[in-house]
C-alpha positions in Angstrom: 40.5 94.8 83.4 42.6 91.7 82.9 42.3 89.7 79.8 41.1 86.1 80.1 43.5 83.5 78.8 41.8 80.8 76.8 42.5 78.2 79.8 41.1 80.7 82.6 38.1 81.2 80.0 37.3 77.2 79.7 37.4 77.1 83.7 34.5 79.9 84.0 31.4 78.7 85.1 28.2 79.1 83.2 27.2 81.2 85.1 30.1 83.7 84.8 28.9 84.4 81.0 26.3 86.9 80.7 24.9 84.2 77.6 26.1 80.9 79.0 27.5 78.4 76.7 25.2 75.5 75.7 25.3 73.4 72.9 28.5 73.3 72.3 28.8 76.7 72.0 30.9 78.3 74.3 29.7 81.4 76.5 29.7 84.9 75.5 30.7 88.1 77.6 32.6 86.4 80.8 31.3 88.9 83.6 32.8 86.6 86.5 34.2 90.1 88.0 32.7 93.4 87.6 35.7 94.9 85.4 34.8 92.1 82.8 30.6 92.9 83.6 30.9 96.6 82.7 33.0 95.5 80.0 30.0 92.9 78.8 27.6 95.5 78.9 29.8 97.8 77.0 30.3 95.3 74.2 27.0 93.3 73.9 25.7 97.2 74.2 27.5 98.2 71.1 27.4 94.4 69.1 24.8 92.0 70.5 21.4 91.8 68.9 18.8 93.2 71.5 18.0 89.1 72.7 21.7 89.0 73.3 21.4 92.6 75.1 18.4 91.5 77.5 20.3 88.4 78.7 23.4 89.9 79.2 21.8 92.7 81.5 19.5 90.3 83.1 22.9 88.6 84.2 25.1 91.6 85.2 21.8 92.6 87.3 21.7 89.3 88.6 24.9 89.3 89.8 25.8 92.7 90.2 23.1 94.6 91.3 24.5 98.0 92.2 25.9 98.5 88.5 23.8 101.4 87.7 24.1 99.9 83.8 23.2 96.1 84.5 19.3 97.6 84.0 20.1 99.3 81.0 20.0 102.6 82.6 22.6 104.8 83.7 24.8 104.6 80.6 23.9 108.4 79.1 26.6 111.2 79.2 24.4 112.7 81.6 24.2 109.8 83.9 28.2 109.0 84.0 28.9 113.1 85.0 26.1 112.2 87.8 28.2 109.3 89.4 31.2 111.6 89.0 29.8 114.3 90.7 28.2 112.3 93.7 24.1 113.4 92.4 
């Protein structure tokens, strides 16, 4: 995944955040590519608060809808040995 300069961040477009900025807060968890959407998940998996979780897989779904994770499924042990196995 390649890291987002603060410049390439500011150009994103709301809908490139998984929680788009608004209020003069600026967005959270760019998934404008689907490195930086798995990453998103990964993080707001692990940091955001479950509203923060529901919007941010509502958006990777949105977007990227053959992430097996974007649903909130598919993120197990069991489920990543699947996709490497081809089942």
């Amino acid at each position: 995944m390649s890291r987002l300069n603060a410049e390439e961040r500011r150009e994103l477009k709301p809908d490139e955040f998984g929680i788009p900025p608004r209020d003069g807060r600026p967005g959270k968890y760019p998934i404008e590519n689907k490195s930086h959407a798995v990453d998103a998940l990964a993080r707001v998996d692990r940091f955001g608060t479950p509203e923060e979780k529901e919007q941010v897989r509502k958006a990777v779904a949105k977007r990227y809808p053959d992430l097996p994770s974007s649903e909130g499924e598919g993120s197990s042990d069991a489920a990543k040995a699947e996709r490497r196995h081809g089942k």
